[in-house]
C-alpha positions in Angstrom: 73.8 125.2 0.3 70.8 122.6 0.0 73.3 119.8 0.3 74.2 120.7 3.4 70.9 121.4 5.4 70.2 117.9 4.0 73.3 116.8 5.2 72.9 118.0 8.5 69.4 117.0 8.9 70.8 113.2 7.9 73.7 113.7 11.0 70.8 115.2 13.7 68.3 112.5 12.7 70.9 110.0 13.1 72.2 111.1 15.8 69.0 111.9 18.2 67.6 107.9 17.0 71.2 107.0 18.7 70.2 108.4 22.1 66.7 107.2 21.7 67.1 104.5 23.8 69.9 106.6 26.2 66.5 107.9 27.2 63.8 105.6 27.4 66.5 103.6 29.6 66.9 106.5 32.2 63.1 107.5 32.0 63.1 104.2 32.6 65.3 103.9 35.7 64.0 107.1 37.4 60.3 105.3 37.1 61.7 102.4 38.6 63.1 104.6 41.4 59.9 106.0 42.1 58.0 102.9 42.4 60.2 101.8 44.8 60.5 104.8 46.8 56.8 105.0 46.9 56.2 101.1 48.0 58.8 100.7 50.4 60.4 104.3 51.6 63.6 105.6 51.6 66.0 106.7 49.2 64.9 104.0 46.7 67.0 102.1 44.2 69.4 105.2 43.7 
C-alpha cells in the first residue's frame, strides 16, 4: 500500500512540474493582455 502513495505522489509531482510552465505562459499572456488593454483601449491582444 506504501508503494503506491509513493508511486502516485512520483506521477502528480511529475505531472503538475509538466504544466508548470502551461501556466506561467498563460498568466503570462493574460498579463500581457491587460497591459495592452490598459495603455491603448480596446479589446487588447486577445
Amino acid at each position: 500500500m506504501r508503494t503506491i502513495g509513493i508511486t502516485l505522489a512520483l506521477i502528480l509531482t511529475t505531472a503538475v512540474s509538466g504544466c508548470a510552465p502551461l501556466i506561467v505562459g498563460a498568466g503570462g499572456a493574460v498579463l500581457a493582455d491587460k497591459v495592452v488593454e490598459d495603455q491603448q483601449g480596446g479589446d487588447g491582444l486577445f
